[in-house]
N, C-alpha and C positions, 0 to 999 in steps of 0.2 A: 412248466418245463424245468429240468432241472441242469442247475449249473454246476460243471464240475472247476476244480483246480488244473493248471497244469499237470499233477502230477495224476489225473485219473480221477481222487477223489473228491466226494462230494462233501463242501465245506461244511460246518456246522451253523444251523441255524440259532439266531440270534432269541434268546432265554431257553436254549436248549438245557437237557441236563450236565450236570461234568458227568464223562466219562466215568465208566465205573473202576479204570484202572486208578485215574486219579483219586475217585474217592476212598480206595483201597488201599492206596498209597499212606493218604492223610491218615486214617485207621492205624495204619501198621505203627507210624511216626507217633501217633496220641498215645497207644500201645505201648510202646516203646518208651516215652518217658513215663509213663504210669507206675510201668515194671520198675524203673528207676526209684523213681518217688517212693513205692514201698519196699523195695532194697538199701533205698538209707533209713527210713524209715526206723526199720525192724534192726540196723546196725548200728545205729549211732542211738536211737531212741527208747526201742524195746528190748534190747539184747546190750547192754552197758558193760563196758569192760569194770570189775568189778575187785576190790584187791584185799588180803588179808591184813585185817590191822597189823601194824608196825611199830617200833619204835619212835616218836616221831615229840619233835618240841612243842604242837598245839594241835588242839581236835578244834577244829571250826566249822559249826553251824550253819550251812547257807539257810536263806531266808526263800519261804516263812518257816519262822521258829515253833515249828508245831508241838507240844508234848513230845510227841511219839517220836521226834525229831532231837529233840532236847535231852528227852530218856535215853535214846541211841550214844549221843556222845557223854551224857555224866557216868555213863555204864563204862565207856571207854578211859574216861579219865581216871574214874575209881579203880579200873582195872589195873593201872599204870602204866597205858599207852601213852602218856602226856602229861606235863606238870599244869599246864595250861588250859582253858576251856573259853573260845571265841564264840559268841555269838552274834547273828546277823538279825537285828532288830529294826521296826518298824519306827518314822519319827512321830508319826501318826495314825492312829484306826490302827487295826490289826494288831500286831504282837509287838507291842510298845515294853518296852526294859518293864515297866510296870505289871505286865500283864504273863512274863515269864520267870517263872518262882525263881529259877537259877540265878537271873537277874537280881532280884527285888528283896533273897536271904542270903545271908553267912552262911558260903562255903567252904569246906577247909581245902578247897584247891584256890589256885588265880583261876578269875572268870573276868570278864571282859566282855561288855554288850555294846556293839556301836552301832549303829546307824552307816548302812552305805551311801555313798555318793559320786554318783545318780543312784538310785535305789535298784539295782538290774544288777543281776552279775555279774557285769563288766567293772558296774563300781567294786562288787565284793573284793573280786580279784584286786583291784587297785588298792581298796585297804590293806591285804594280805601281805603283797609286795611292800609296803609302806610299814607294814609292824616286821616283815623280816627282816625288813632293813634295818627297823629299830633294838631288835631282839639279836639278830644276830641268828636267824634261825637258819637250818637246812631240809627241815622237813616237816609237811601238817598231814593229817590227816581232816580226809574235807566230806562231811555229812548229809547227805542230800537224799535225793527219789532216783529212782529208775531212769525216769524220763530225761533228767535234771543232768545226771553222772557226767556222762562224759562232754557235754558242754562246759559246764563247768572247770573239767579238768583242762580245757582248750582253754579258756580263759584265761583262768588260773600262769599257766605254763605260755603262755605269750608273757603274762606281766612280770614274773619271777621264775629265776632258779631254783625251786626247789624240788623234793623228793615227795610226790601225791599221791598218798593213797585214797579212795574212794570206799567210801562204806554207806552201805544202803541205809536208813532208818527202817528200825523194826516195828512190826504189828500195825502195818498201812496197807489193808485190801484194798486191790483194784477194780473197778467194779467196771463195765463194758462201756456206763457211759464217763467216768470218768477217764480211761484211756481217748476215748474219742476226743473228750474236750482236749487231754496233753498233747493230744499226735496235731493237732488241728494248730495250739499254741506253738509248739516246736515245730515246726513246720516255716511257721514264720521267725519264729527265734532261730534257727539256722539259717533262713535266709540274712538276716542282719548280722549273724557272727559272718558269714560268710563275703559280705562287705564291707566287715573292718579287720583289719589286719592288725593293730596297734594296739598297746594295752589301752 
């Protein structure tokens, strides 16, 4: 026999399916931040707001201090976008002052290798602010990846006043799966800038 509700209908039995509106509902919603998720994606991660060198008091290296990384700004320095060349070195493993020629020979520019701290971007930034305070600066130019750009620049510009240009490092192909790895790490590095507000 079947039991209806007050209102006519008949209720839903107990491990029935959810309704298919609701499960369409849920679809639309998952949908809908997916779309999201690869719209910052692609705007903040793959598509970096990107600027023409400048004039600027220091070209600085975020880390890791790759070659190809390190070639980008001695190019700039030599050019005479800057009297100055900051690099962001490792204190341990990877690209230790030792291990980066700029570092480890006689330049005929200022070079400067330090170690951040915490070792994350947020530290970089903090040293940054800490040497323009020291220098007296108003503007760097800041050396990074694609993926890298405009977090960085978000950092950066929480901890200091200055004038930031961004410039890609040259002759670093992306290959399908190393995009995957970046989107996947930034992914969560946005989340954490995203919960700190403060330099």
């Amino acid at each position: 026999m079947n039991v209806t509700s007050p209102t006519g209908k008949t209720p839903p039995r107990d491990g029935s399916r959810p309704p298919r509106r609701l499960i369409a509902r849920y679809l639309a919603v998952a949908l809908a931040c997916l779309a999201c998720w690869v719209f910052l994606l692609v705007s903040l991660v793959a598509l970096p707001r990107v600027d023409e060198p400048q004039q600027a008091d220091a070209v600085v290296v975020l880390g890791p201090a790759r070659p190809q990384r390190v070639d980008t700004a001695v190019a700039l320095v030599e050019a005479g976008y800057a009297q100055m060349l900051v690099v962001s070195v490792a204190r341990s493993g990877g690209y230790t002052p030792d291990r980066v020629d700029v570092c480890s020979t006689q330049q005929p520019f200022e070079v400067l290798c330090l170690p951040p701290d915490p070792n994350t971007t947020q530290g970089e930034a903090r040293y940054i602010a800490a040497l323009a305070a020291q220098h007296g600066w108003s503007s760097v130019i800041l050396v990074s990846m694609h993926t890298h750009a405009n977090r960085a620049r978000m950092y950066v510009a929480r901890c200091v006043d200055l004038d930031i240009a961004i410039v890609l490092e040259q002759n670093r192909p992306m290959t399908p799966q190393r995009w995957a790895r970046e989107l996947v790490y930034e992914t969560g590095a946005w989340g954490k800038a995203a919960a700190t507000f403060s330099c």
